[in-house]
C-alpha positions in Angstrom: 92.5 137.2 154.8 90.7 140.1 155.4 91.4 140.2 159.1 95.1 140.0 158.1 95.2 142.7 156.0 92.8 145.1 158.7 95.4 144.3 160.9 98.9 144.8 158.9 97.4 148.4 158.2 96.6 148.8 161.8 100.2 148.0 162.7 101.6 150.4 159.9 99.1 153.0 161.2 100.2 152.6 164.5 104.0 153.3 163.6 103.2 156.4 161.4 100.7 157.6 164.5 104.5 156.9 167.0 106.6 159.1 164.3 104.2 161.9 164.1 104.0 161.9 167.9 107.9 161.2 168.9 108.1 164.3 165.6 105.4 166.0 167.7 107.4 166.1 171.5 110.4 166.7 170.1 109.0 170.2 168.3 107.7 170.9 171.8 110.4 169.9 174.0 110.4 172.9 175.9 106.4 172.7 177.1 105.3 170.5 179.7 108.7 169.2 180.8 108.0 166.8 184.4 109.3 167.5 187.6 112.3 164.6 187.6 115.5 164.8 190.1 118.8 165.4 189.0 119.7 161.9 188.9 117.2 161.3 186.4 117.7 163.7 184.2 121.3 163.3 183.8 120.3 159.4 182.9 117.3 160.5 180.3 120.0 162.7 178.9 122.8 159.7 178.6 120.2 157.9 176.6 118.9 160.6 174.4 122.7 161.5 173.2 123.4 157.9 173.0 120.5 157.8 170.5 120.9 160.4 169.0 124.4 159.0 168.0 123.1 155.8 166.9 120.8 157.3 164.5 123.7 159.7 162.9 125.8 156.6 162.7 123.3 154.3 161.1 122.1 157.4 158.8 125.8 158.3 157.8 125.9 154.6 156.6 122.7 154.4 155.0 120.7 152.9 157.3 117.7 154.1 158.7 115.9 151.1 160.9 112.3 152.9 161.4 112.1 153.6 157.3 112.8 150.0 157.0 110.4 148.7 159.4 107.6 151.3 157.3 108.7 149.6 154.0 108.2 146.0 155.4 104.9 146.5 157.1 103.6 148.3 153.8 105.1 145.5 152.1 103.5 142.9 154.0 99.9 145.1 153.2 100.2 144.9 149.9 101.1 141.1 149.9 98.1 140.4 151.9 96.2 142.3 149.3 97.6 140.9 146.3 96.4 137.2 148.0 94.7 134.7 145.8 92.0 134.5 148.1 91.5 137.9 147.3 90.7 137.8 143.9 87.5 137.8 142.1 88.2 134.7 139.6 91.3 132.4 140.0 94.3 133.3 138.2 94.5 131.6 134.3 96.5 128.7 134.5 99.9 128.9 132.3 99.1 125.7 130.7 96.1 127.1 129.3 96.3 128.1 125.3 95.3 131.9 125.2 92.8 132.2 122.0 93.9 134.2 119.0 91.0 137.0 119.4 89.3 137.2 122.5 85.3 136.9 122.7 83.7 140.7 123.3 80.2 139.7 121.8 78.7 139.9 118.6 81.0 140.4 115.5 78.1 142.0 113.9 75.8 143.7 116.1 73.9 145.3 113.4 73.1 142.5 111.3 70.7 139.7 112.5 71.8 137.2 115.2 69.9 134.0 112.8 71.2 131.0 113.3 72.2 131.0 109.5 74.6 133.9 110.2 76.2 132.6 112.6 77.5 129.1 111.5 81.0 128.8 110.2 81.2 128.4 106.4 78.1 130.4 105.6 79.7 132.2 103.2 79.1 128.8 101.1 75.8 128.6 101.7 74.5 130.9 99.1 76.9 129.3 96.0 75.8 125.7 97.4 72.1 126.8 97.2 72.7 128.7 93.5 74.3 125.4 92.4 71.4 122.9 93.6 68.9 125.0 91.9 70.5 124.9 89.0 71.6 121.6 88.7 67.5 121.1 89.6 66.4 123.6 87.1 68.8 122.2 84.5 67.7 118.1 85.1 63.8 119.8 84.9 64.5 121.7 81.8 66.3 118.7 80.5 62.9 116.4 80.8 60.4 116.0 78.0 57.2 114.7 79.0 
C-alpha cells in the first residue's frame, strides 16, 4: 500500500514538475530558440496556434483537462492514504453497540483503587454492615445468661 501511495505522489509530482516547466519555456520563449528550417517552424507554429485554440475553447466552456488530471491523481493519493490497511486499529464495526460513557480510566483518581471501591453497589455496603451489627448487637443484648 505504501508503494502505491510513493508512487501516486510521484506521478502528481511529476505533472506539477511538467506545468512549472512548460510555465517556465513559455516565460522564456525568446532565449535559446534552436536552429530549425522554415518548414519546421511554420509546422511547430500550426501546432502551437491549434493548441492554443483548444485550450481557449475548452476554457471558455469550463473545461480545463490538465486541472482535471491534478484533481484525479490527488484524489487517487488521498484514497490510497485513507486505505484500511493503513490504519492503526480496524475500523468499529456498525453492528457494534457504542457504550453510554466511554472508559478514560479511574472515576476517582484521588480516592483509593480497593477492591471495595470499585464494585458496583458499594454504596450498600456500609447500610448492609450497620444493619448486621445491629441486628447482632440487638440478638446479644437480647440474651440473659
Amino acid at each position: 500500500a505504501r508503494e502505491g501511495i510513493d508512487a501516486a505522489e510521484k506521478k502528481l509530482q511529476n505533472l506539477r514538475a511538467a506545468k512549472s516547466v512548460a510555465r517556465d519555456i513559455l516565460s522564456r520563449e525568446h532565449l535559446d530558440m534552436p536552429q530549425m528550417g522554415d518548414g519546421a517552424k511554420k509546422r511547430l507554429a500550426k501546432v502551437g496556434k491549434l493548441i492554443k485554440v483548444t485550450r481557449k475553447f475548452n476554457k471558455a466552456i469550463g473545461v480545463d483537462n490538465i486541472e482535471r488530471e491534478e484533481a484525479r491523481l490527488a484524489a487517487e493519493v488521498e484514497k490510497l492514504k485513507n486505505a484500511d490497511v493503513m490504519r492503526l486499529r480496524p475500523p468499529t464495526p456498525e453492528h457494534r453497540p457504542g457504550h453510554l460513557r466511554s472508559w478514560t480510566g479511574p472515576d476517582r483518581p484521588n480516592q483509593s483503587r480497593s477492591f471495595r471501591e470499585t464494585t458496583p453497589w458499594r454504596e450498600h455496603d456500609d447500610s448492609r454492615a450497620l444493619k448486621q451489627r445491629s441486628a447482632s448487637a440487638g440478638a446479644i443484648m437480647g440474651q440473659t445468661r
